[in-house]
C-alpha positions as CSV (number, residue, x, y, z in Angstrom):
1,X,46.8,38.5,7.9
2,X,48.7,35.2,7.8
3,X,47.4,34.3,11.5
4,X,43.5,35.2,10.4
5,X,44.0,33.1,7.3
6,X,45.5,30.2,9.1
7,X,42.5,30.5,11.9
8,X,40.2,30.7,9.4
9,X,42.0,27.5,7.2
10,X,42.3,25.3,9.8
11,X,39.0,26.2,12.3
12,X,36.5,26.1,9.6
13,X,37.5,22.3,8.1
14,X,37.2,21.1,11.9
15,X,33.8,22.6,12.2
16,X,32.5,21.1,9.4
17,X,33.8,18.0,10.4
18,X,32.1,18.6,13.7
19,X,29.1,19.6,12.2
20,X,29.0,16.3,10.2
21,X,29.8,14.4,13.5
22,X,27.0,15.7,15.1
23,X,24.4,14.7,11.8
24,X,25.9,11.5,11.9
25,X,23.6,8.5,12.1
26,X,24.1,4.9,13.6
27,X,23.0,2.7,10.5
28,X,22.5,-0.9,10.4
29,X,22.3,-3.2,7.4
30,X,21.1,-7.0,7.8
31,X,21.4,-8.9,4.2
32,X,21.1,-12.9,3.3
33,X,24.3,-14.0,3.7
34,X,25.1,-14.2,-0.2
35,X,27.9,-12.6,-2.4
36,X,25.3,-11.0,-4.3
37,X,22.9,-9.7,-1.1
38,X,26.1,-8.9,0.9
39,X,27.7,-7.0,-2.1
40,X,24.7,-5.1,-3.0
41,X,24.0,-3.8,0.7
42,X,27.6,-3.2,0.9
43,X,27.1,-0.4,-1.4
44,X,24.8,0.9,0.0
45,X,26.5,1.2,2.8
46,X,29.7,2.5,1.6
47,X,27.2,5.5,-0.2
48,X,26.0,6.3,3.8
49,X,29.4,6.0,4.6
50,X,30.4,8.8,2.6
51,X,27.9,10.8,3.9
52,X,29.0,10.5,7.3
53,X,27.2,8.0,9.2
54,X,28.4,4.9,11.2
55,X,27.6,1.9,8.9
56,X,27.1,-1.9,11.0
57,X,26.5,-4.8,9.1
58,X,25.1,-8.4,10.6
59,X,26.4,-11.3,8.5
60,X,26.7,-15.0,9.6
61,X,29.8,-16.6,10.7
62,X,29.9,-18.9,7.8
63,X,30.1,-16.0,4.6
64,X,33.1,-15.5,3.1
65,X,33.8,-12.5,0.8
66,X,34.9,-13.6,-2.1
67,X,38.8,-12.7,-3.8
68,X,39.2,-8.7,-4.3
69,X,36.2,-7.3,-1.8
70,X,36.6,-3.9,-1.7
71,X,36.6,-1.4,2.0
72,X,33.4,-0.3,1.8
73,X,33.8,1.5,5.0
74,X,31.6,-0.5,6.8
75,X,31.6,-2.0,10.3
76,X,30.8,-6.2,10.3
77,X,29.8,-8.2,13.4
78,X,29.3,-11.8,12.9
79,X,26.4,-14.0,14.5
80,X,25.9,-18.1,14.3
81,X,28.3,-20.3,15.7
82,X,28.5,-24.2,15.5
83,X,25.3,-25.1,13.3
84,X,26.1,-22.6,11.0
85,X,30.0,-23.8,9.9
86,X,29.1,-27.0,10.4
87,X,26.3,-27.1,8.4
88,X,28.4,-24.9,5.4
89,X,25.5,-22.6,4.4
90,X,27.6,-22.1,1.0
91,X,28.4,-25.6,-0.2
92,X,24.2,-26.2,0.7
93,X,23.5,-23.0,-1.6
94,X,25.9,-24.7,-4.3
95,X,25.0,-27.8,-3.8
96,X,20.6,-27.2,-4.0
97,X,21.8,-24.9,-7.6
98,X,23.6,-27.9,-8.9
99,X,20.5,-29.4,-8.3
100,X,18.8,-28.0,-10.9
101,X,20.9,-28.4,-13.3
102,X,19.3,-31.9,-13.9
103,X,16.2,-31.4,-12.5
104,X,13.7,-28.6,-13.0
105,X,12.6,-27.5,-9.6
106,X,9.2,-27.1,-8.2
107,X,8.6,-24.7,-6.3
108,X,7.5,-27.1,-3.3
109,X,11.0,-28.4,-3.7
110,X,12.6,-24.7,-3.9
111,X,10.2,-23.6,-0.6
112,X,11.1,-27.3,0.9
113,X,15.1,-26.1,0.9
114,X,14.8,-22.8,1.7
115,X,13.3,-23.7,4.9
116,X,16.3,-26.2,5.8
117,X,19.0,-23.4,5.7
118,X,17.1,-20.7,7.2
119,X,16.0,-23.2,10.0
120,X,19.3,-23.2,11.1
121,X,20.3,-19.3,10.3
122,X,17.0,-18.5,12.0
123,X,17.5,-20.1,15.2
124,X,21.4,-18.7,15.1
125,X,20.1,-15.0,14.7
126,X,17.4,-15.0,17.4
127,X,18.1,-17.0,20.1
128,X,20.5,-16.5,22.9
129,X,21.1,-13.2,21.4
130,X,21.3,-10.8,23.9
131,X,25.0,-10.5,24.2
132,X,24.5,-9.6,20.5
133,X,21.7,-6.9,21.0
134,X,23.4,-5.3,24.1
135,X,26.0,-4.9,21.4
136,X,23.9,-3.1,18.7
137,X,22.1,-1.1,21.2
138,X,25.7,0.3,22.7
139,X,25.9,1.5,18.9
140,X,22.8,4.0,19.0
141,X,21.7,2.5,16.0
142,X,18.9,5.2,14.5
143,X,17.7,2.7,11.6
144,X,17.8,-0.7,9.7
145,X,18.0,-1.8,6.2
146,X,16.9,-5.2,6.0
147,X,17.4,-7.8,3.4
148,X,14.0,-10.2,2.5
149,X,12.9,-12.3,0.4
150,X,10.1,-14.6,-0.1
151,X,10.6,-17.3,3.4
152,X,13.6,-15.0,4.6
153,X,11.3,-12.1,6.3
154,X,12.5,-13.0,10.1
155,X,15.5,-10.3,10.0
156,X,12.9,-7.5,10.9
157,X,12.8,-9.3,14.5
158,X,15.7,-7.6,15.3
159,X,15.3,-3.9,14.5
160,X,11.9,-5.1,16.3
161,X,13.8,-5.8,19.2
162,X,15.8,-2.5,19.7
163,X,13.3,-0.4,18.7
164,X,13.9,1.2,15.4
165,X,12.5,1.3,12.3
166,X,13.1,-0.1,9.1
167,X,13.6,-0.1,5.2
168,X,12.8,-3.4,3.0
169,X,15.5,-4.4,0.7
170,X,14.4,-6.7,-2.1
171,X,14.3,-8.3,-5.0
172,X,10.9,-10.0,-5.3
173,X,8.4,-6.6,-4.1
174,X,5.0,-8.3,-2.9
175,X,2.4,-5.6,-3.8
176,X,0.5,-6.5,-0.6
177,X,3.2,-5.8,1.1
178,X,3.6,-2.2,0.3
179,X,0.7,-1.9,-0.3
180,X,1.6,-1.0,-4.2
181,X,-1.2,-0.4,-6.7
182,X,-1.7,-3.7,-8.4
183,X,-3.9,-6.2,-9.9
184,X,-4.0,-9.8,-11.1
185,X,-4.4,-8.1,-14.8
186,X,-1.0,-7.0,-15.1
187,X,0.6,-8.6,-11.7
188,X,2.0,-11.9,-11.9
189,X,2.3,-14.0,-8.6
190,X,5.7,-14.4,-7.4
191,X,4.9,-18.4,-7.3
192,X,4.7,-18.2,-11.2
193,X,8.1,-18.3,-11.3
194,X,8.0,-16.2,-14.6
195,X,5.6,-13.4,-15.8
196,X,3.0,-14.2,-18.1
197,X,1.3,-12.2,-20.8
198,X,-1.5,-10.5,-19.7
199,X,-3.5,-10.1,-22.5
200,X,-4.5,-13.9,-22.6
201,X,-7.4,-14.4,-20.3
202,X,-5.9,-18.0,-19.4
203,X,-3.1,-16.0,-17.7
204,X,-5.0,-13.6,-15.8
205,X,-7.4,-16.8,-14.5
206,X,-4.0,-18.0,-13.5
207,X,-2.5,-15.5,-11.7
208,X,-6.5,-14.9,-9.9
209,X,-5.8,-18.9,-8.9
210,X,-2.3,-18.0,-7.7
211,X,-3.4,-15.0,-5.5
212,X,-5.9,-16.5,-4.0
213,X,-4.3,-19.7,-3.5
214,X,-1.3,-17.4,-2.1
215,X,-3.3,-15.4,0.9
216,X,-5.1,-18.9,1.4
217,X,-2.0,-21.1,2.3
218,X,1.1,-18.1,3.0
219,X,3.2,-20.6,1.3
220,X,6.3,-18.0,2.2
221,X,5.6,-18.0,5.5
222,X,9.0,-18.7,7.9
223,X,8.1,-21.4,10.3
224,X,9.0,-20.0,13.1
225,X,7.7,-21.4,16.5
226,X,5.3,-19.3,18.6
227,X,7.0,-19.7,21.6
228,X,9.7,-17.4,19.8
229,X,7.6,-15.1,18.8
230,X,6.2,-14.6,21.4
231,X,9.7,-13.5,23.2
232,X,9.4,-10.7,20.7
233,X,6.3,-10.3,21.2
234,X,7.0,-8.6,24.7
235,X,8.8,-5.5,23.2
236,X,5.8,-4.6,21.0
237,X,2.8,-6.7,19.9
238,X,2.6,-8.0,16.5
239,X,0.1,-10.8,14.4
240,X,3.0,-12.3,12.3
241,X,6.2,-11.4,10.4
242,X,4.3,-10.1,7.4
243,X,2.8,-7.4,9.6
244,X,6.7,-6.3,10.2
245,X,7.1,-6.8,6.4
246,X,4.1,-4.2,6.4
247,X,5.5,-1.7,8.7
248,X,8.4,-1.0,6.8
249,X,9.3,2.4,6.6
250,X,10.5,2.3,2.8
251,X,11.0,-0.7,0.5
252,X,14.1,-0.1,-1.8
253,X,13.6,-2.8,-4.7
254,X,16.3,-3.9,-7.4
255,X,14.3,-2.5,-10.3
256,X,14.8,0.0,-12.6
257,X,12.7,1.8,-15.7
258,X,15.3,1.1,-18.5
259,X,15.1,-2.8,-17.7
260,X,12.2,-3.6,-16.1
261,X,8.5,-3.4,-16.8
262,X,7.7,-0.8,-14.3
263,X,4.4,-1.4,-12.0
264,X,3.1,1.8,-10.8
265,X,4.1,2.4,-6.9
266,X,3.6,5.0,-3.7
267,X,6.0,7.4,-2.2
268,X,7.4,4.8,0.1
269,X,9.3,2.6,-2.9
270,X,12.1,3.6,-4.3
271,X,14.2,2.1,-7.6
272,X,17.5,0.7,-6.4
273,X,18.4,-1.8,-9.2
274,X,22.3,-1.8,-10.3
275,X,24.1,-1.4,-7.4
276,X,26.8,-3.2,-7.4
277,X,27.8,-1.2,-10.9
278,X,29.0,1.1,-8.7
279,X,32.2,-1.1,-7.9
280,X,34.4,-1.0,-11.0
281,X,36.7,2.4,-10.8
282,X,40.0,2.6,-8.8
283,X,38.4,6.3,-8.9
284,X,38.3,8.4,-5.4
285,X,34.2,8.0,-6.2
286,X,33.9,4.7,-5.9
287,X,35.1,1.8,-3.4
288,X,38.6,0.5,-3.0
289,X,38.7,-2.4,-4.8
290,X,42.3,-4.5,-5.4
291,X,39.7,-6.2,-8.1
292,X,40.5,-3.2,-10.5
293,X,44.2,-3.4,-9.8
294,X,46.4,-3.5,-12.4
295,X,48.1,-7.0,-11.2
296,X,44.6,-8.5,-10.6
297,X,43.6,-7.3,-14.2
298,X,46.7,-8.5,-16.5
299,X,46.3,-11.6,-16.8
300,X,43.2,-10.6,-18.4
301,X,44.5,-7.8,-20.6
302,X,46.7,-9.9,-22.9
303,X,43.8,-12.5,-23.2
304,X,41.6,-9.8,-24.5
305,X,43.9,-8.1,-26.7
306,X,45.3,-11.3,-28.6
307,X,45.7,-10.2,-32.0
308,X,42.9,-12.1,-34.8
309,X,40.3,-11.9,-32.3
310,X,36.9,-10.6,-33.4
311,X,35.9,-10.0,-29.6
312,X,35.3,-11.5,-26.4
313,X,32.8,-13.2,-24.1
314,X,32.3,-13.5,-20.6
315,X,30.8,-17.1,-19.0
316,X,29.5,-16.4,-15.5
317,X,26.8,-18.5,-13.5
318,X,27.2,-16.5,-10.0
319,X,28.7,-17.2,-6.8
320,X,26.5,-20.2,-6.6
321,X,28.0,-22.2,-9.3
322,X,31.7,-23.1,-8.5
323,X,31.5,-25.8,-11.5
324,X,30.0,-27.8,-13.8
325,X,29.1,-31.3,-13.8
326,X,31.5,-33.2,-16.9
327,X,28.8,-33.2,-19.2
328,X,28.0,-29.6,-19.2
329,X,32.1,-28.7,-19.2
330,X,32.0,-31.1,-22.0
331,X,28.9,-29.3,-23.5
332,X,30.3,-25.8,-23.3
333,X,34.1,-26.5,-24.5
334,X,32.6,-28.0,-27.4
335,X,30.5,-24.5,-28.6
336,X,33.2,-22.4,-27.2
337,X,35.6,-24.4,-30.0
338,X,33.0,-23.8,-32.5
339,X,34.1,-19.7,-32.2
340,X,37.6,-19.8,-33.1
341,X,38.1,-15.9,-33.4
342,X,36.0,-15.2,-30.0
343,X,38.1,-15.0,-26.7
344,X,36.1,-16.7,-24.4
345,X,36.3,-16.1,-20.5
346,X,34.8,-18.7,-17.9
347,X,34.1,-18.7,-14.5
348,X,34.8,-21.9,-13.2
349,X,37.1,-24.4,-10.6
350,X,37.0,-27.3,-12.6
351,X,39.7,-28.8,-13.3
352,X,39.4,-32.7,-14.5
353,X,39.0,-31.7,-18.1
354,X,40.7,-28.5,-18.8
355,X,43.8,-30.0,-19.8
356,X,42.3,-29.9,-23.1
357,X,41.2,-26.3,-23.3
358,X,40.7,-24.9,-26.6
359,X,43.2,-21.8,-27.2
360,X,40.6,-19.1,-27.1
361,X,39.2,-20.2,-23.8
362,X,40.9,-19.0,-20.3
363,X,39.3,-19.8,-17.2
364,X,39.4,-19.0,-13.6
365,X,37.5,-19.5,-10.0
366,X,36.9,-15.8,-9.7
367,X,36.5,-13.1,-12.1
368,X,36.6,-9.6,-11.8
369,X,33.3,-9.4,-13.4
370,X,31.7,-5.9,-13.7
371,X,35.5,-4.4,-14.9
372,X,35.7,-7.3,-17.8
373,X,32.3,-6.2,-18.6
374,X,33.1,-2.7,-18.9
375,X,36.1,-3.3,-21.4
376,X,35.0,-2.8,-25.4
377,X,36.1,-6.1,-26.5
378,X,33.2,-8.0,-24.8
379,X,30.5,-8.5,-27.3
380,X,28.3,-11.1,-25.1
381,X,27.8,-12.3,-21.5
382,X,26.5,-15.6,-20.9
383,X,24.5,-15.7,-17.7
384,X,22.3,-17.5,-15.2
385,X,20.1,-13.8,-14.6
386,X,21.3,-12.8,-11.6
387,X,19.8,-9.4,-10.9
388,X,23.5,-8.2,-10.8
389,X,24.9,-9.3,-13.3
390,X,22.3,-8.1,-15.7
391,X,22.3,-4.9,-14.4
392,X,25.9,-4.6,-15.2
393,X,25.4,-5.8,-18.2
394,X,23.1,-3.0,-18.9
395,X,25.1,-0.5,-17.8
396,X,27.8,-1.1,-19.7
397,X,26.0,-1.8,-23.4
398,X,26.8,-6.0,-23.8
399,X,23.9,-8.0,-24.8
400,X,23.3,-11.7,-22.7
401,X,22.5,-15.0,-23.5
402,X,20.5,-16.3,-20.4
403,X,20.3,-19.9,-18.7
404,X,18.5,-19.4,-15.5
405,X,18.4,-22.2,-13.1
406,X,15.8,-21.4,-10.6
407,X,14.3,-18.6,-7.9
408,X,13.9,-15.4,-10.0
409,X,16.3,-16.2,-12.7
410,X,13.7,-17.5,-15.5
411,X,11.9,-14.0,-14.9
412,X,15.0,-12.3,-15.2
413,X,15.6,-13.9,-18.8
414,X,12.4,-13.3,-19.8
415,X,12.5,-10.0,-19.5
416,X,16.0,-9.7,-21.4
417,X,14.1,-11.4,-24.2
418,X,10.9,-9.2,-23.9
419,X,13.4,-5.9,-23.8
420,X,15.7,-7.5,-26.9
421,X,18.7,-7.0,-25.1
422,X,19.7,-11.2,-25.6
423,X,18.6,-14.6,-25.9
424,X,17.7,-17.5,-23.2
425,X,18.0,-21.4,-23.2
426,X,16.5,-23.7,-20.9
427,X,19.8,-25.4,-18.8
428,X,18.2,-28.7,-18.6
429,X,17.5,-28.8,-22.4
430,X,20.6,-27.6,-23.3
431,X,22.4,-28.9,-26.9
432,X,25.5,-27.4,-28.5
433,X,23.7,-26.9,-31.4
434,X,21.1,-24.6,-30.1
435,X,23.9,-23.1,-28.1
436,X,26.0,-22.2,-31.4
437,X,23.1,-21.0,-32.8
438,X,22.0,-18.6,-30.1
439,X,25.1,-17.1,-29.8
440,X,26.0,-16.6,-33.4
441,X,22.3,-14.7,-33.2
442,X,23.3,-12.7,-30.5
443,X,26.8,-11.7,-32.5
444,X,25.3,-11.4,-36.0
445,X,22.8,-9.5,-35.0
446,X,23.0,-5.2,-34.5
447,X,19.4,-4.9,-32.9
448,X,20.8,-6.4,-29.7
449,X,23.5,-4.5,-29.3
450,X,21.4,-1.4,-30.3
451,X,18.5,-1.7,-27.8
452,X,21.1,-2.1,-24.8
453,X,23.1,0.9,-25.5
454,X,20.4,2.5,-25.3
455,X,19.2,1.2,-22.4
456,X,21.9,1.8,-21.1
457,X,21.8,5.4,-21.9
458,X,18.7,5.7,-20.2
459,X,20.0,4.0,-17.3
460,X,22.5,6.6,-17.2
461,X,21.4,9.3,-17.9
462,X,18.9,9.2,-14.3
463,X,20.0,12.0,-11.7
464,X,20.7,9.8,-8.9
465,X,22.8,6.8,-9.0
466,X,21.3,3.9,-7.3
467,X,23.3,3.9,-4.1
468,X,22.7,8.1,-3.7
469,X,18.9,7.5,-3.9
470,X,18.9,4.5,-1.1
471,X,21.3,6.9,0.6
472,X,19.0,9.9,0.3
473,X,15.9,8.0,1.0
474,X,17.5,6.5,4.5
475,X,18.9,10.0,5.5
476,X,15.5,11.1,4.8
477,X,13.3,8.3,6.7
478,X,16.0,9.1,9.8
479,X,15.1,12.8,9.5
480,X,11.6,13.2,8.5
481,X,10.2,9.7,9.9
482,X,8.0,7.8,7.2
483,X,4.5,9.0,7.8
484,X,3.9,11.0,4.8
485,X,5.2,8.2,3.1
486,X,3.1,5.6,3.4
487,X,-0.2,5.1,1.0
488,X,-3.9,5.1,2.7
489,X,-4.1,1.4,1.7
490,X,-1.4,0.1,4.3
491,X,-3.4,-1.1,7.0
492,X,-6.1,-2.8,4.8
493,X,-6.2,-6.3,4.1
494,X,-5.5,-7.7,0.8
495,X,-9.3,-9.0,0.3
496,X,-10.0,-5.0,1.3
497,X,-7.2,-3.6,-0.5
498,X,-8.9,-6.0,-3.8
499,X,-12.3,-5.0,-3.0
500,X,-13.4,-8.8,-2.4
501,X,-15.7,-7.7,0.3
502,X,-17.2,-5.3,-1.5
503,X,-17.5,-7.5,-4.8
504,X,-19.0,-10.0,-2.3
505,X,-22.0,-8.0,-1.1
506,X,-22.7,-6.9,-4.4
507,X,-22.7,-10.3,-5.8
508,X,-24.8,-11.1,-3.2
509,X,-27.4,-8.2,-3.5
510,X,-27.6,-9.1,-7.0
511,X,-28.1,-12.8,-6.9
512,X,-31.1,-12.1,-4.2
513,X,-32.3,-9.5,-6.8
514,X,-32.4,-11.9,-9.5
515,X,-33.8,-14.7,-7.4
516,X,-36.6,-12.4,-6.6
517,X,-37.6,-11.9,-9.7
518,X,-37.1,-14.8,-11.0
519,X,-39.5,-15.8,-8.3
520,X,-41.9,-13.1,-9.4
521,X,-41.7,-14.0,-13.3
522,X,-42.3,-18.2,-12.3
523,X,-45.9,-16.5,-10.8
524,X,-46.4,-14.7,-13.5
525,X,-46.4,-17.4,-16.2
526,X,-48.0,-19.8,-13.6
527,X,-50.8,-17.1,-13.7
528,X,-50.7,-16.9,-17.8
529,X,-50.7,-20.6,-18.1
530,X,-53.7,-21.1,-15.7
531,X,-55.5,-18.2,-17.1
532,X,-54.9,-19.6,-20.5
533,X,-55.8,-23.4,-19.6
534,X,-59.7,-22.0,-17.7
535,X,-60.3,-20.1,-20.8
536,X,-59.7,-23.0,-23.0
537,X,-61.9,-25.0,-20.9
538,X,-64.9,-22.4,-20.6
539,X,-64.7,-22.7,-16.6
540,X,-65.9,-19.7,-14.7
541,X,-65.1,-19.0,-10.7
542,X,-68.3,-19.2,-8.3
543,X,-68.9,-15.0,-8.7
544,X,-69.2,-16.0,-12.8
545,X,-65.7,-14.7,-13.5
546,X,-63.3,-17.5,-15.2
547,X,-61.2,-18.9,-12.8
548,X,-57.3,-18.0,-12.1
549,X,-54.4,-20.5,-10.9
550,X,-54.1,-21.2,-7.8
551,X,-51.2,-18.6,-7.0
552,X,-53.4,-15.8,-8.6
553,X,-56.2,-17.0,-6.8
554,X,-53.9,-16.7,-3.3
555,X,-53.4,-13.1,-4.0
556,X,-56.4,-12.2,-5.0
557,X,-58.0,-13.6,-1.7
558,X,-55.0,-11.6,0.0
559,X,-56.6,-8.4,-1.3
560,X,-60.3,-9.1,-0.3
């Protein structure tokens, strides 16, 4: 009995594992090199993980993971070399966001920059790469998971180039892309930089103007040289990168119903917003992380917990921002000092003028950001908008005070002001005064807190976290393929997809039938007013009739 129970104890395990071996997939995750991308795949990744599959990642030489990463179970292999570390992709991305902090940035400037650093990480991810393909094809790679956004759409080149398919990963979804069911009524261009309400006819000329100025010019378009292409070209044929946008098998975005205005969408989108909530537990659930350690944690706890405090609140611009110029440092000590019973917590590496700190302010470089937003005594998180950030925000109930900088951060405040869940402020307008009073608002005020508990019970309370439904979607794609998937309306143009040609032709039938009878009616008072002007004058025609005008008299010869 021992000996059969043994057997049975010890076979079974090993032929699950087996089993699971066997299912396992080879899974490959490309993201823009950025703490917030990286992280966000990264989870992702560590959900497949968990599920058995072999997880690759592609991430340039030049990223660093920042203090406390956790082991997401992943596999990394780097590409670039030289350009990349000399040209320091971070301090560019650091030193473009400082930017505009000063100056508020068109979005010719924002497109002029974007193509500088992904000139260079272009260039270092597809040419001379084969020594880097043989290596991902040696991995039997079944499927990719590719990171774009608006200018940064030339990753799909290389799932191109081994053969597999693909999921999107994004943050800004282009409704042609999908193709979603959209309209200019309700869909604000992506080059509006904000959304706009769409009752106001202005706004819904505007965003016409956009979209058309948009598929006129593909302002977003990578410039990438033909000549490259066309070395892709050889292992299947394809117009541009947009048609690989196109083909994706699934596009997960970064939105989800309790923070975003949802747009209606197909089978082949799914909601992935909040990932990186997922990394705060030292729980067996979640990742590793020596972020949620206690030793990386206490220098925190006794800040927090400092007797006479009426809460705290947590100052974070994003990986992007290291630190501020003098005047903003200046700027910010001075409201923080206007809140002597608020423990405030700041991101930042400055250093010139903290020697002066006020004694309710501790800063630091790095911050362990989601688990300081998960503790009870944060009543407020002052923001740029990352998509991140505000998700874990959400999740764990603290309303924001917003002060985007650029990309899609203005969009992201707005809609924590449309929702109720905070406040924003315009950086480059920024006073202490209207500072103090936004966040004494913020404070004094319940409905804030209100409407983002429960927001954040509806986030909650969803079946699938995000990280299980990009798992789940991916296992299925890899298993079913994507056909059944994808909406009737992918291979149509936009100007089809819209209709234009159709509105075109019947524009144009109409106009010829109104012409026509326009034409008709101009006889017909020619006719009256000749008819009118022989009758006045008594004359008659040479059969004794009165006579007609001359385009009544043309018709009536056509008839004899």
């Amino acid at each position: 009995m021992i000996s059969v129970t043994f057997t049975f104890s010890f076979i079974v395990p090993h032929l699950l594992a087996l089993l699971n071996f066997t299912e396992a997939s080879g899974i490959l995750l490309i993201p823009i090199p950025v703490n917030s991308h990286v992280g966000s795949l990264n989870v992702i990744g560590w959900a497949l993980a968990k599920r058995g599959h072999h997880v690759h990642m592609l991430l340039d030489v030049s990223f660093k993971a920042p203090p406390g990463w956790p082991n997401f179970g992943v596999t990394y292999h780097r590409y670039g070399g030289k350009s990349s570390e000399v040209m320091n992709i971070e301090k560019f991305n650091q030193d473009m966001t400082m930017n505009f902090m000063d100056h508020d940035p068109k979005m010719s400037y924002v497109l002029e920059q974007s193509q500088i650093v992904n000139s260079v990480l272009h260039r270092e991810l597809l040419t001379d790469n084969d020594e880097l393909i043989d290596k991902l094809k040696s991995l039997k790679l079944d499927i990719a998971v590719v990171d774009c956004l608006p200018m940064i759409n030339y990753f799909y080149l290389i799932p191109h180039k081994l053969g597999i398919p693909w999921i999107t990963y994004t943050d800004a979804l282009d409704p042609s892309m999908v193709p979603t069911p959209w309209l200019p009524s309700f869909y604000t261009p992506i080059l509006a930089g904000k959304s706009l309400n769409a009752s106001v006819f202005v706004n819904r000329l505007y965003n016409v103007a956009l979209m058309v100025w948009q598929m006129i010019t593909s302002p977003f378009d990578m410039p990438i040289s033909d000549k490259l292409l066309d070395e892709y070209r050889k292992f299947k044929d394809f117009r541009n990168l947009n048609e690989l946008v196109r083909k994706s098998a699934m596009f997960f975005t970064t939105h989800n119903l309790a923070m975003d205005k949802i747009m209606p969408h197909t089978a082949n989108v799914a909601h992935v917003g909040g990932l990186t909530i997922e990394i705060i537990s030292s729980s067996s659930s979640s990742p590793s992380s020596s972020s949620s350690s206690p030793s990386t944690m206490s220098k925190y706890e006794s800040f927090l917990s400092a007797e006479g405090s009426d809460g705290a609140v947590l100052v974070s611009f994003g990986s992007l921002v290291s630190s501020f110029p003098d005047r903003y440092t200046k700027l910010f000590l001075d409201v923080f000092s206007q809140f002597p019973k608020l423990r405030f917590i700041w991101k930042t590496n400055g250093t010139e003028p903290h020697s002066k700190l006020p004694p309710n302010v501790l800063i630091s470089d790095w911050l362990p950001q989601n688990q300081l937003l998960s503790r009870k005594e944060v009543v407020l998180f002052i923001t740029h908008g990352g998509n991140n950030g505000q998700f874990e925000a959400l999740y764990h109930g603290v309303p924001m005070l917003t002060i985007p900088l650029f990309g899609d951060q203005p969009k992201n405040a707005q809609r924590i002001v449309e929702k109720h869940f905070g406040e924003m402020l315009d950086f480059r307008k920024l006073s202490v005064e209207e500072m103090t009073k936004k966040i004494r608002m913020i404070i004094e005020d319940p409905t804030y807190k209100s409407n983002i508990t429960k927001a954040s019970e509806i986030f909650r309370s969803q079946p699938q976290s995000a990280s299980e439904r990009a798992a789940y979607w991916t296992e299925h794609v890899i298993k079913y393929g994507c056909d059944h998937l994808q909406p009737p309306g992918k291979e149509l143009f936009t100007f089809q997809y819209l209709l234009l040609d159709v509105i075109l032709l019947i524009s144009f039938v109409i106009f010829f039938v109104l012409y026509i009878l326009y034409g008709v009616w101009r006889i017909l008072v020619d006719c009256w007013k000749g008819r009118n002007s022989t009758l006045g004058r008594g004359e008659v025609d040479d059969d004794g009739g009165h006579s007609h005008c001359a385009s009544c008299r043309g018709i009536y010869k056509k008839v004899e």
